[in-house]
Backbone as CSV, one residue per row, in Angstrom:
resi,resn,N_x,N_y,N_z,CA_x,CA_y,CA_z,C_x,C_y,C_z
1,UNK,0.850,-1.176,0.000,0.000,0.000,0.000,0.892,1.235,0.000
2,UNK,0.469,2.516,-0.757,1.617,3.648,-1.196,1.063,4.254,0.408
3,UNK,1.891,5.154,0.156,1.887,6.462,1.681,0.395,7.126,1.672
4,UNK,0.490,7.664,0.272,-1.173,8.269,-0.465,-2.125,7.748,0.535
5,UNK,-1.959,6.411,0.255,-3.471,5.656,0.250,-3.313,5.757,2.252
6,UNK,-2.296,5.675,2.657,-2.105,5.516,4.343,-2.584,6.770,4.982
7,UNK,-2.129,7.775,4.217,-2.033,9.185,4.906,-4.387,9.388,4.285
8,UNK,-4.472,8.559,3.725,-5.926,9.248,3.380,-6.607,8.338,4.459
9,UNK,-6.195,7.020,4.762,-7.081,6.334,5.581,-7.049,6.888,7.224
10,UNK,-5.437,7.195,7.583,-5.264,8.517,8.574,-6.482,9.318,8.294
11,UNK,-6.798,10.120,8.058,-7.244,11.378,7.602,-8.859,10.743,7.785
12,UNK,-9.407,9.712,7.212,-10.658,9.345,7.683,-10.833,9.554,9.284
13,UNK,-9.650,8.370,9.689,-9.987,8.051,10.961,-10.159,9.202,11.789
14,UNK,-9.343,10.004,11.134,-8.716,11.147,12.106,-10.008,11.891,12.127
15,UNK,-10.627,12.490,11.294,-11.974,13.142,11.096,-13.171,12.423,11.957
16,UNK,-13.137,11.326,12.144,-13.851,10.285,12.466,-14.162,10.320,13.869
17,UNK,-12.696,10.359,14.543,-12.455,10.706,16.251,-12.820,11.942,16.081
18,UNK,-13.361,12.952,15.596,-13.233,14.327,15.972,-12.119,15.128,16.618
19,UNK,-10.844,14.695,16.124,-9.380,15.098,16.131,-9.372,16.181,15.383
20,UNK,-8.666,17.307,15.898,-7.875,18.502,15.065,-6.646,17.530,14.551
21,UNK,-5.657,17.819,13.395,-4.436,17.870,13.090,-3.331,18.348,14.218
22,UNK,-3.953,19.310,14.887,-2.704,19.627,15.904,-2.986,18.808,17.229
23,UNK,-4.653,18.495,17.785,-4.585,17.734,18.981,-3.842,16.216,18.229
24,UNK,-4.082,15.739,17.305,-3.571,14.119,17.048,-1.776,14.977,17.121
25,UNK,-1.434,15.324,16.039,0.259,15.831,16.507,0.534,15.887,17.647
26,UNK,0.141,16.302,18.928,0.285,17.453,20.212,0.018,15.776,20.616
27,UNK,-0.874,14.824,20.496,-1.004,13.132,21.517,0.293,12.250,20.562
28,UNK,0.853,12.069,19.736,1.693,11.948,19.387,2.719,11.885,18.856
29,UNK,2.953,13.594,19.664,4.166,14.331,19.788,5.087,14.420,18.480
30,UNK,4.531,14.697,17.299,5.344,14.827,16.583,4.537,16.374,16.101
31,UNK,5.111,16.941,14.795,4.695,18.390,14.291,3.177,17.956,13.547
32,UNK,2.296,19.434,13.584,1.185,19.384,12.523,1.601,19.280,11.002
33,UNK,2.765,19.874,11.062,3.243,19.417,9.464,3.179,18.479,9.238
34,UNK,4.192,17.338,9.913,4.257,15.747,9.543,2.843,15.420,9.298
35,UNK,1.902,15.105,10.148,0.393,15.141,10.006,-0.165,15.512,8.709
36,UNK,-0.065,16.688,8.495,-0.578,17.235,7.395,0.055,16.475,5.919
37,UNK,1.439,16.636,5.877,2.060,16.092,4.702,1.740,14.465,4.402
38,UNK,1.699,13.922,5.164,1.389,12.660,5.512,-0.117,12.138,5.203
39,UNK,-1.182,13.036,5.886,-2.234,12.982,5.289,-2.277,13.256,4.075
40,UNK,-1.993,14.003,3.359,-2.058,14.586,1.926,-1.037,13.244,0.767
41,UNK,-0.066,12.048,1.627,1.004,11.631,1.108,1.552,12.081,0.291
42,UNK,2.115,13.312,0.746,3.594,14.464,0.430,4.388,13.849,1.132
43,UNK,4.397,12.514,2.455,5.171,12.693,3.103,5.462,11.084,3.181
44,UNK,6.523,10.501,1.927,6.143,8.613,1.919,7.095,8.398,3.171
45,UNK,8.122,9.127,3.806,9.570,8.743,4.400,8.905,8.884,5.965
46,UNK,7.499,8.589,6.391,7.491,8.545,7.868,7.885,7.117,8.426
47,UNK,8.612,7.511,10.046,8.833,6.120,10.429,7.963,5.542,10.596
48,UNK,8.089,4.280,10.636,7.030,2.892,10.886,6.491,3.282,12.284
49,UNK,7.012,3.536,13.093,6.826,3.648,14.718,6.062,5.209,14.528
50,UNK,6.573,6.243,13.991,5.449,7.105,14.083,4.226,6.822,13.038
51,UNK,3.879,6.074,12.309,2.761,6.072,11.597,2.003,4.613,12.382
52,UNK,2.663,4.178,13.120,1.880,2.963,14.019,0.909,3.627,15.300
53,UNK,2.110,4.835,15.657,1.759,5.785,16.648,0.283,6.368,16.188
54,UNK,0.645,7.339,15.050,-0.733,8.208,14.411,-1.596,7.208,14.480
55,UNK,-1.477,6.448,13.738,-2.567,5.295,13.861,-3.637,4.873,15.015
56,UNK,-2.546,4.402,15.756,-3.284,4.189,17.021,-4.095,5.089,17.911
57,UNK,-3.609,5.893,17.678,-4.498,7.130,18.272,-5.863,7.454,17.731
58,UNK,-5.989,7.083,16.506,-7.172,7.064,15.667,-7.673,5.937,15.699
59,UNK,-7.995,4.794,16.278,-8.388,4.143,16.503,-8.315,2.672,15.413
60,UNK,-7.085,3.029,14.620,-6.735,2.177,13.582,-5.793,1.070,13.802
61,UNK,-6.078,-0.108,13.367,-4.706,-1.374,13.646,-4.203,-1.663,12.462
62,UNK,-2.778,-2.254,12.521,-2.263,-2.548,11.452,-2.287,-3.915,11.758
63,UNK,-1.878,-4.631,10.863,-1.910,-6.528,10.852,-0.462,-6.767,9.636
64,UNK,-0.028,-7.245,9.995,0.982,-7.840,8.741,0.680,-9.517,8.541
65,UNK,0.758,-9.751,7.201,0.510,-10.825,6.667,1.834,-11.831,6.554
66,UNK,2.089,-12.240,6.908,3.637,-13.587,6.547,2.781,-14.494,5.248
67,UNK,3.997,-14.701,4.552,3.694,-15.277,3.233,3.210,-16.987,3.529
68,UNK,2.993,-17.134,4.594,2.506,-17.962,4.512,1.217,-18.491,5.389
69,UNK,0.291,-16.974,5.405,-0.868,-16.585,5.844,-1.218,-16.218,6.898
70,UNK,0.122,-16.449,7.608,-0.653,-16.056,9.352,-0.192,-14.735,9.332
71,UNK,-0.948,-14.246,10.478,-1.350,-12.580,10.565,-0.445,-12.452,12.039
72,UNK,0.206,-11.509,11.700,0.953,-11.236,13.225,0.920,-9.537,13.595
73,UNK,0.021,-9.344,14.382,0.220,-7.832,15.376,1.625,-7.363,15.424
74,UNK,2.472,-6.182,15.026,3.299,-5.422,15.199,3.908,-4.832,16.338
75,UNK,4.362,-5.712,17.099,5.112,-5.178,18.310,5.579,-3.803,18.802
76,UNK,5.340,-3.135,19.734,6.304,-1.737,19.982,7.098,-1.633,21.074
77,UNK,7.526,-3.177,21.521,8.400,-3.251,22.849,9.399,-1.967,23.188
78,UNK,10.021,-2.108,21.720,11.284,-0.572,22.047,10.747,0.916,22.450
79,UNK,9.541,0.745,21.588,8.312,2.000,22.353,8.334,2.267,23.871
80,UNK,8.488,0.814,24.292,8.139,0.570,25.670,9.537,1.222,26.475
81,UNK,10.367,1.059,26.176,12.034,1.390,26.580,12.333,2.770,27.135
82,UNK,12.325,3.019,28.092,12.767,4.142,29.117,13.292,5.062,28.283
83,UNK,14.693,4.730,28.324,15.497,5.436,27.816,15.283,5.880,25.803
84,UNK,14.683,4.990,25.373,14.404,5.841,23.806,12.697,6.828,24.032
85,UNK,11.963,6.366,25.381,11.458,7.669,25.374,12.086,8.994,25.648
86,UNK,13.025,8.767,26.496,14.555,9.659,27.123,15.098,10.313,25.801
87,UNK,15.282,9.738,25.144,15.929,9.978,23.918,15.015,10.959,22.798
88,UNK,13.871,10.541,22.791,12.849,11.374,22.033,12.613,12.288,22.352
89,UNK,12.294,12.231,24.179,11.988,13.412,24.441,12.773,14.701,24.921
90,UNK,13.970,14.713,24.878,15.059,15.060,24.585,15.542,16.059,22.851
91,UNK,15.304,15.276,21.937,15.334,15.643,20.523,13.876,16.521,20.009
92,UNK,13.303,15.988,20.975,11.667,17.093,20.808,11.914,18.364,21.544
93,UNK,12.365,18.471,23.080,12.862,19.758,23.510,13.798,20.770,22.869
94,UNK,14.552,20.220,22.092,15.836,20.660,21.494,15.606,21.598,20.136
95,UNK,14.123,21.399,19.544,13.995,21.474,18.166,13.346,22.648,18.421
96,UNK,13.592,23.428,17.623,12.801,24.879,17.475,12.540,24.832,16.508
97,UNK,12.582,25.035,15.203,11.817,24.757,14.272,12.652,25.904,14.001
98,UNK,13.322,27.066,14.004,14.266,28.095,12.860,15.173,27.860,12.371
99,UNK,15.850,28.070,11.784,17.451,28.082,11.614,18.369,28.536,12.810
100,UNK,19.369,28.387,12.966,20.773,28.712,14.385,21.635,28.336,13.252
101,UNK,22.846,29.511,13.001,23.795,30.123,12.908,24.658,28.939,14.116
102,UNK,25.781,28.292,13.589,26.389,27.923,14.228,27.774,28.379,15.155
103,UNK,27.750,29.617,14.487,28.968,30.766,14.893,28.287,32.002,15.414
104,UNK,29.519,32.786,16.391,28.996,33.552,17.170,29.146,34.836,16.061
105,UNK,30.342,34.895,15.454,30.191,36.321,15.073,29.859,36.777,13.924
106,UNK,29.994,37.696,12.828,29.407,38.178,11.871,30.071,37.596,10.524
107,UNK,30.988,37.054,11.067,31.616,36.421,9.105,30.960,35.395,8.555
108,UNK,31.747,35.825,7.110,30.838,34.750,6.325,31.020,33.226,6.639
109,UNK,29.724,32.573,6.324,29.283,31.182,6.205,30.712,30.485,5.649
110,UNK,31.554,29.705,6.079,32.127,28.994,5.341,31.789,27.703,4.185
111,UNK,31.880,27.522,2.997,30.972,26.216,2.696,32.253,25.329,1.973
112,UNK,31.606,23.798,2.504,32.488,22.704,2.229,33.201,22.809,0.426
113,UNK,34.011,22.404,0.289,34.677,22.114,-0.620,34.356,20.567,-1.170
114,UNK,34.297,20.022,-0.320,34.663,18.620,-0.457,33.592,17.679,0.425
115,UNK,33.025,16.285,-0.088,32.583,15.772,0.586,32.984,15.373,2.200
116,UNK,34.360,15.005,1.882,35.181,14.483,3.411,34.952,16.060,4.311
117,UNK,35.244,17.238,3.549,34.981,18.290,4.759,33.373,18.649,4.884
118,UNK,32.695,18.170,4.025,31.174,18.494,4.748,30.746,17.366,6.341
119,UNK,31.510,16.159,5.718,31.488,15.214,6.926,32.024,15.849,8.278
120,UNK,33.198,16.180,8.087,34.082,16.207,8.773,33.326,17.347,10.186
121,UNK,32.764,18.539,9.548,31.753,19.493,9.902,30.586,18.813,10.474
122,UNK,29.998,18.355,10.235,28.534,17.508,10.310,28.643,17.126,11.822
123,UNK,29.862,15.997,11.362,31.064,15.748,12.369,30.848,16.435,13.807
124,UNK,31.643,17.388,13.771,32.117,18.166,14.687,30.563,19.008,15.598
125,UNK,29.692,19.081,14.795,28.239,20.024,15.008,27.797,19.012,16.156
126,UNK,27.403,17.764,15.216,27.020,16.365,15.919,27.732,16.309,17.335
127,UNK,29.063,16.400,17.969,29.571,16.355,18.593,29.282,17.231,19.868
128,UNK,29.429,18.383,19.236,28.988,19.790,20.125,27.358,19.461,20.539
129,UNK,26.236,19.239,19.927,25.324,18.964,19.606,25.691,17.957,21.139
130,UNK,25.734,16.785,20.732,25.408,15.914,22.213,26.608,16.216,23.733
131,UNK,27.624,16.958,23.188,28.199,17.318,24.866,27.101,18.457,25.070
132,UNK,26.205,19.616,24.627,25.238,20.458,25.388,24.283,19.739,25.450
133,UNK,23.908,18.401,25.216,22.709,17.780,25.572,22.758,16.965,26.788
134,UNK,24.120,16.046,27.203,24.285,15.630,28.212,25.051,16.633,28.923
135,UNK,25.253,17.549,28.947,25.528,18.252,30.022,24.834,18.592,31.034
136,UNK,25.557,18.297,32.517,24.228,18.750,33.328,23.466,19.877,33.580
137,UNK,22.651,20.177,34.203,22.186,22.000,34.018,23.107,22.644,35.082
138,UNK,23.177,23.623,34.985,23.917,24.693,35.849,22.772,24.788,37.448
139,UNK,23.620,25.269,38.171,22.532,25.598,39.389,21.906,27.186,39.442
140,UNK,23.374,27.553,38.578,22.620,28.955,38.164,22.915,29.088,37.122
141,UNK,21.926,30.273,35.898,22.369,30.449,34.874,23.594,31.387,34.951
142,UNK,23.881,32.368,35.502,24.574,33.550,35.068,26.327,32.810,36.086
143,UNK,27.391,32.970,35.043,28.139,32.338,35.486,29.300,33.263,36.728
144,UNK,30.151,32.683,36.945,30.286,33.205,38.729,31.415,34.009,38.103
145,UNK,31.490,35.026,38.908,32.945,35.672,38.769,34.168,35.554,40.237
146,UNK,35.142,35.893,39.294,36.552,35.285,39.716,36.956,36.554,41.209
147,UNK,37.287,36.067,42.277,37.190,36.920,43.110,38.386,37.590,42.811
148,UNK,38.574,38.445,43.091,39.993,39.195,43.355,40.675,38.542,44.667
149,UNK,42.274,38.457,43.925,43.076,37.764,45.609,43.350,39.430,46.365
150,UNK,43.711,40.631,45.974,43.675,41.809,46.681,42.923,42.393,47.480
151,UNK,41.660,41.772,47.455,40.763,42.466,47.988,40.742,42.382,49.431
């Protein structure tokens, strides 16, 4: 079955529950865009786990068929897993939805030359990216100043 045909049977159900687009997004936590594109199937590249998610919320089941007729229910044990809710909900706090400038001051954008240096960058973002995510929080924001030994 194409995305089309998924994102329209969504879109029944969804109408069906008397769901907005943003309350079904807002119960599982992903954007009204995804929703929207998805309903419309603009959007074939959703994960399996979020379109099992949408689903379910609408009161829809999936079934998979094995080729040799038996029907087996779709597991979401890893759903179940502490830590990849930890993980999600984490990457959901983080997202603002604008663009961020990865540099503080006014010069120009540098741009890769080369595949190995677009990596290499990606790289390094990725990096920065998860030491401010596991970092712990401060006890205060505004940081301390250095006493004077003269005083």
């Amino acid at each position: 079955m194409q995305a089309s045909a998924l994102g329209a049977l969504l879109k029944q159900a969804r109408k069906r529950t008397g769901k907005t687009r943003q309350a079904l997004s807002a119960e599982a936590g992903v954007s009204v865009r995804l929703v929207a594109e998805f309903e419309r199937g603009q959007r074939p590249n959703v994960s399996l786990d979020t379109a099992l998610r949408l689903f379910d919320l609408v009161g829809m089941g999936v079934s998979v068929q094995l080729r040799d007729a038996s029907v087996q229910q779709p597991g979401t044990s890893y759903l179940d897993d502490p830590s990849f809710a930890a993980r999600a909900a984490r990457r959901r706090a983080t997202w603002t939805g604008r663009h961020v400038l990865m540099h503080d001051d006014d010069s120009p954008v540098h741009v890769p030359q080369s595949a190995e240096e677009a990596l290499g960058a990606v790289w390094r973002v990725s990096q920065l990216a998860h030491a401010v995510t596991e970092a712990p929080a401060a006890k205060n924001s505004r940081p301390r100043r250095a006493r004077r030994k003269d005083a």
